[in-house]
C-alpha beads as a LAMMPS data file, in Angstrom:
LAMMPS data file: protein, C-alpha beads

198 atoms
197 bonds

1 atom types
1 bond types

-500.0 500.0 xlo xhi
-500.0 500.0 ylo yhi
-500.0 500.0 zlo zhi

Masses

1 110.0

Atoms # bond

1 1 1 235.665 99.883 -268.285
2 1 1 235.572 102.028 -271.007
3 1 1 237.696 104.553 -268.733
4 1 1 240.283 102.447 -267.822
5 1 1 240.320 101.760 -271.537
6 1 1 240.917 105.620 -272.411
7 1 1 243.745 105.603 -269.212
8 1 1 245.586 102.342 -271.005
9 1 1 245.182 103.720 -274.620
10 1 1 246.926 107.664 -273.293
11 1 1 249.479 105.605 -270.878
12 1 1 250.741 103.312 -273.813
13 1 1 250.666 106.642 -276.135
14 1 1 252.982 108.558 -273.438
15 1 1 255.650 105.673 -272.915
16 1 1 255.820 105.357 -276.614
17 1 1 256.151 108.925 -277.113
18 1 1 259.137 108.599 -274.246
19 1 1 261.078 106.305 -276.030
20 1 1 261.121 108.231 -279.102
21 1 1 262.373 111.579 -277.342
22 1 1 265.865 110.207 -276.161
23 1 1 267.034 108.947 -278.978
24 1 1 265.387 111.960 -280.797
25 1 1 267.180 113.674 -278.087
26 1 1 270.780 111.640 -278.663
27 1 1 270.416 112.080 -282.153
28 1 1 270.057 116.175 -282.238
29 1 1 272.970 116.131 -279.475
30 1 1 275.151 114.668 -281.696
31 1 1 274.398 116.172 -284.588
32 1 1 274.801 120.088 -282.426
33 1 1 278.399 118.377 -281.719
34 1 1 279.483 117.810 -285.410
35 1 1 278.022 120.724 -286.447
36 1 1 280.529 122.458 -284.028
37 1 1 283.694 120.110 -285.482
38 1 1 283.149 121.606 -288.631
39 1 1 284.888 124.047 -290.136
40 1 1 288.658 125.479 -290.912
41 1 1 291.887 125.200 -288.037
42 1 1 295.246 126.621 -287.932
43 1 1 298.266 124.791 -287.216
44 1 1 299.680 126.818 -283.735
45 1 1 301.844 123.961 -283.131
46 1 1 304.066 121.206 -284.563
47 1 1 305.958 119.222 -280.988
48 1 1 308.641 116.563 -281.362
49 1 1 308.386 114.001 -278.000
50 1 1 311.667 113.136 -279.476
51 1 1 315.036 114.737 -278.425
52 1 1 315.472 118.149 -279.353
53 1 1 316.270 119.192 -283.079
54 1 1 318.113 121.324 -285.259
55 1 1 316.059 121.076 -288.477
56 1 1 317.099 125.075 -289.874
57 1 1 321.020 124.405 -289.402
58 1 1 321.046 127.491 -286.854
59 1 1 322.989 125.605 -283.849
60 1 1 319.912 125.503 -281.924
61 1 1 317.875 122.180 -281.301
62 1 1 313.810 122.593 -280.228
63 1 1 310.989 120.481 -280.027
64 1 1 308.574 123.175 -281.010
65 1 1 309.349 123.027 -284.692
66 1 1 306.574 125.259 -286.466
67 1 1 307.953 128.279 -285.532
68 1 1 311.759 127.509 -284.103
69 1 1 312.212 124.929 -287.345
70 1 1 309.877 124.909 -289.882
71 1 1 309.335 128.102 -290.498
72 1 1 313.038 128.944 -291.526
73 1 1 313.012 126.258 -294.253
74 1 1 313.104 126.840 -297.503
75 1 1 309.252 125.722 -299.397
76 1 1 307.518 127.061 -295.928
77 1 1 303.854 128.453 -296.980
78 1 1 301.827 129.595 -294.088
79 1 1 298.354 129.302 -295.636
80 1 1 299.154 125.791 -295.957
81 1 1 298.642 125.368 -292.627
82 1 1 295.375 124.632 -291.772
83 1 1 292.510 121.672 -291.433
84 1 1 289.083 121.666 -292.354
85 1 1 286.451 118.943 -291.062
86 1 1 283.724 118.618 -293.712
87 1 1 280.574 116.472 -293.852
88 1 1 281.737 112.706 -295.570
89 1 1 280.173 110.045 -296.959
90 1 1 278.576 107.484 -293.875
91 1 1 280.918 104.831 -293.334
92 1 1 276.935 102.734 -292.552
93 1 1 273.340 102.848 -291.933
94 1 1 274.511 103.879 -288.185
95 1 1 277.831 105.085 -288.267
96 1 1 278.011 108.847 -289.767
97 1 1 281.221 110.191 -290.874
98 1 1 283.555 113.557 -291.005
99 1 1 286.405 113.904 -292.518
100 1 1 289.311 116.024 -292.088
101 1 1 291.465 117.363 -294.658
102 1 1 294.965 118.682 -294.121
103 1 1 298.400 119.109 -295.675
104 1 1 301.116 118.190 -293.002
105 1 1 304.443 120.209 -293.449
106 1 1 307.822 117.395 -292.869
107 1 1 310.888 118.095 -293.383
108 1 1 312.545 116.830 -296.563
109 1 1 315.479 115.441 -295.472
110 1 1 318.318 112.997 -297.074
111 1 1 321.505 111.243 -296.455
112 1 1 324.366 113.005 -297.695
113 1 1 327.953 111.901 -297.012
114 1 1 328.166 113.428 -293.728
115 1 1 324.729 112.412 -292.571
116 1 1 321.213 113.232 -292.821
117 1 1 320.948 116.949 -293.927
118 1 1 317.506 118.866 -294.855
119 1 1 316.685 120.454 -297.959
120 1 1 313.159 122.037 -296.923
121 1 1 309.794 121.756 -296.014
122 1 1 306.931 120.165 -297.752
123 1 1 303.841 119.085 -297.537
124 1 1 301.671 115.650 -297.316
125 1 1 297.899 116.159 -298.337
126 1 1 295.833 113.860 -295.916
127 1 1 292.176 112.788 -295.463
128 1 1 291.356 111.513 -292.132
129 1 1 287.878 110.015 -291.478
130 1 1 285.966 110.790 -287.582
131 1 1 283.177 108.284 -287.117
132 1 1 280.409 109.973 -285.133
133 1 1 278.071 107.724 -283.350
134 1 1 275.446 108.594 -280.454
135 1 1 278.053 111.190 -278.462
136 1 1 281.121 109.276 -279.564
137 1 1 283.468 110.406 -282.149
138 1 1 285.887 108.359 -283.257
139 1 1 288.966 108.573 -285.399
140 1 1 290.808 106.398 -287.987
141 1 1 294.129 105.230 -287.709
142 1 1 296.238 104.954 -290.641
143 1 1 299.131 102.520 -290.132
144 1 1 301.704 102.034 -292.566
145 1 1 304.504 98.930 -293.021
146 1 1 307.526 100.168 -291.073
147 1 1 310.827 100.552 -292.919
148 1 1 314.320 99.599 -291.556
149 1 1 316.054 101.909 -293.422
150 1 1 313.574 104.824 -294.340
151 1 1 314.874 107.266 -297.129
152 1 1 312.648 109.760 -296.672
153 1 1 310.188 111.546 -293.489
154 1 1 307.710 109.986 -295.484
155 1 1 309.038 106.748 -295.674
156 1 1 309.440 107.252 -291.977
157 1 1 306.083 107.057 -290.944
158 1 1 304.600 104.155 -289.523
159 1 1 301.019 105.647 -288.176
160 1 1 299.042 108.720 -288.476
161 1 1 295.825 109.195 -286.205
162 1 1 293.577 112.199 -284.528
163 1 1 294.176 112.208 -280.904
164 1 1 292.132 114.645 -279.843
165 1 1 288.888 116.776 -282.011
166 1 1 286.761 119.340 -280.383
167 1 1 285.289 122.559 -281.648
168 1 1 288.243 124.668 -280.324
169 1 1 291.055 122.159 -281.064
170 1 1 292.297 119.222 -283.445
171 1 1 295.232 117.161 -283.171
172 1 1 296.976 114.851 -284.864
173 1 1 299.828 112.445 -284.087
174 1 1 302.731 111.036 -286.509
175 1 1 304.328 108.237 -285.344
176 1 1 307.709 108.486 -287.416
177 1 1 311.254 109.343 -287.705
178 1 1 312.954 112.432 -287.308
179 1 1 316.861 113.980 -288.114
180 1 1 318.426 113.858 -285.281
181 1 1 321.400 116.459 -286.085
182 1 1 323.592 115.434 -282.662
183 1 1 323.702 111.931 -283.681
184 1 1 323.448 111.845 -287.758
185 1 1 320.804 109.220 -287.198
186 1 1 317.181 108.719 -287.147
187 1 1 315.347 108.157 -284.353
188 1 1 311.714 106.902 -283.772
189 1 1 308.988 109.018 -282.057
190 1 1 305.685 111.106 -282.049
191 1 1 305.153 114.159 -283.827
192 1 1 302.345 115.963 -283.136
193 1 1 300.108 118.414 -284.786
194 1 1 298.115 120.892 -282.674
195 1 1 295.274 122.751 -284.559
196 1 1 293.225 125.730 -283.420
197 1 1 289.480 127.080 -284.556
198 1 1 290.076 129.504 -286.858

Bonds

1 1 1 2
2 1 2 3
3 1 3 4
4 1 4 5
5 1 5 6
6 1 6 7
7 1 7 8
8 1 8 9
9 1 9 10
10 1 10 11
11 1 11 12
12 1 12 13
13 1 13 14
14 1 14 15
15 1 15 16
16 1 16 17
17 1 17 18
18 1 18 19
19 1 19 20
20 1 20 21
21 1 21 22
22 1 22 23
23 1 23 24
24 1 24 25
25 1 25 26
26 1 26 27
27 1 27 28
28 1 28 29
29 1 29 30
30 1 30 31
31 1 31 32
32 1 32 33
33 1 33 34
34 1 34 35
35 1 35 36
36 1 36 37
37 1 37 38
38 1 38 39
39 1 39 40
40 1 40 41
41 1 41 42
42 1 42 43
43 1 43 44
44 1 44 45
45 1 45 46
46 1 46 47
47 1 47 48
48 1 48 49
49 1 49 50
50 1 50 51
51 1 51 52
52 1 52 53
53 1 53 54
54 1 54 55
55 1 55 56
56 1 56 57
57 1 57 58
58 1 58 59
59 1 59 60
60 1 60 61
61 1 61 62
62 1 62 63
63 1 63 64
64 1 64 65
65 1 65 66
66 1 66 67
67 1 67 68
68 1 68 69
69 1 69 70
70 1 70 71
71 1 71 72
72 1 72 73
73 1 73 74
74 1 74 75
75 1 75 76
76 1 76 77
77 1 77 78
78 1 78 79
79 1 79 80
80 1 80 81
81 1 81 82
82 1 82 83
83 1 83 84
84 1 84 85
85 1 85 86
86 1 86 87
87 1 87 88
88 1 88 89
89 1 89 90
90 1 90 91
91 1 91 92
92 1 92 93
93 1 93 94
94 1 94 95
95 1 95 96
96 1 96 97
97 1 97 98
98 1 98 99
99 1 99 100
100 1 100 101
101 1 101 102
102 1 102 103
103 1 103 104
104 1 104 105
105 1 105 106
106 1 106 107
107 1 107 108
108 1 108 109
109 1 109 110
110 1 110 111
111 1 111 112
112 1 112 113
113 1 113 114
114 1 114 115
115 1 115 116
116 1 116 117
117 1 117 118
118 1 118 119
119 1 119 120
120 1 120 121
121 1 121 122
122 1 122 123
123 1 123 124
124 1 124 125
125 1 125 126
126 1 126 127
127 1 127 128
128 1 128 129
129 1 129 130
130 1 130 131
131 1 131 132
132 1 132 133
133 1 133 134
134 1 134 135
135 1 135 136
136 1 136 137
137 1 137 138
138 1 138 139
139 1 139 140
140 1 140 141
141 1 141 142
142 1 142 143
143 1 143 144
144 1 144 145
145 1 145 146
146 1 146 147
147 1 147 148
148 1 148 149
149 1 149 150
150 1 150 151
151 1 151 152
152 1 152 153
153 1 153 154
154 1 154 155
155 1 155 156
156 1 156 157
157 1 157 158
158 1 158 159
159 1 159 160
160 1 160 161
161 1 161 162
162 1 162 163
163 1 163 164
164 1 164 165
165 1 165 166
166 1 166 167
167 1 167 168
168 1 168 169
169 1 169 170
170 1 170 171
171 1 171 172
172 1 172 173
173 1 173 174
174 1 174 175
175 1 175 176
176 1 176 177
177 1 177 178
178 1 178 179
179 1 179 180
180 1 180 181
181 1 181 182
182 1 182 183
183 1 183 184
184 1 184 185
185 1 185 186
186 1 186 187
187 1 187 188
188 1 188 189
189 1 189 190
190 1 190 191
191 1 191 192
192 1 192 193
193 1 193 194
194 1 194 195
195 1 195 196
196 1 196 197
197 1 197 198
């Protein structure tokens, strides 16, 4: 009796010390993963899904703008470009947080008598928060109220979100408006921002 006892007593002892390990085990996972989000990206690429454009006034229209477009505009600043995910505040008691901190180049564009023309390049600073929980990251949308007639890029925007965020890559998508040089009009579509581990 007092055996069997012993047997119970170590059996109950084992499953309990089971349970603990995979959560243990989810938990230290995770945090390995965010440890590996961390740190400082470079912008290697800015894409337009949009038609091609002709941002630089050179007669040639691209959808790869950092280098083709952006980077022939007047107020372009290379060590601008670049993210960093940091540690942020937990968003609760089970849902841990990272945020990522970046400074989006647009073009600043306006609508002169013959159109839209562009004057240069600047640069929206931007916090985006990645809720972490388990093995699951997930990031926050930020949606804006979409304007008919937008003045601006940045009046252009109508939703800003992380698409993708691994240790080797980051990227983030604009949904917005961009100069469409053929037509002298605006027209609506995703701009994305590709980031690479520094």
């Amino acid at each position: 009796m007092k055996r069997n006892g012993i047997l119970l007593a170590l059996l109950a002892l084992f499953v309990c010390g089971c349970q603990n390990e995979e959560p243990q085990g989810a938990k230290d996972s995770c945090g390995c993963f965010v440890k590996l989000l961390r740190g400082e990206y470079v912008l290697s690429e800015v894409h337009w899904s949009g038609a091609p454009v002709d941002l630089d006034g050179n007669g040639t229209a691209a959808y790869s703008l950092l280098q083709m477009e952006y980077s022939h505009l007047l107020g372009y600043y290379e060590p601008k470009n670049k993210a960093e995910i940091v540690e942020s505040a937990p968003v609760s008691d089970s849902l841990s947080a990272l945020a990522v901190n970046v400074e989006l180049p647009y073009p600043q564009y306006f609508k002169g008598e013959t159109g839209w023309k562009v004057s240069g390049l600047s640069y929206l600073p931007l916090t985006i928060h990645l809720a972490y929980s388990g093995n699951e990251v997930r990031g926050e949308t930020l949606s804006f109220q979409e304007k008919e007639n937008p003045e601006s890029f940045v009046d252009g925007i109508t939703e800003i979100c992380v698409t993708k965020s691994t240790p080797e890559e980051l990227v983030l998508r604009l949904d917005c408006r961009m100069c469409g040089f053929a037509t002298g009009e605006l027209t609506k579509n995703y701009l994305y921002y590709t980031y690479v581990r520094r």
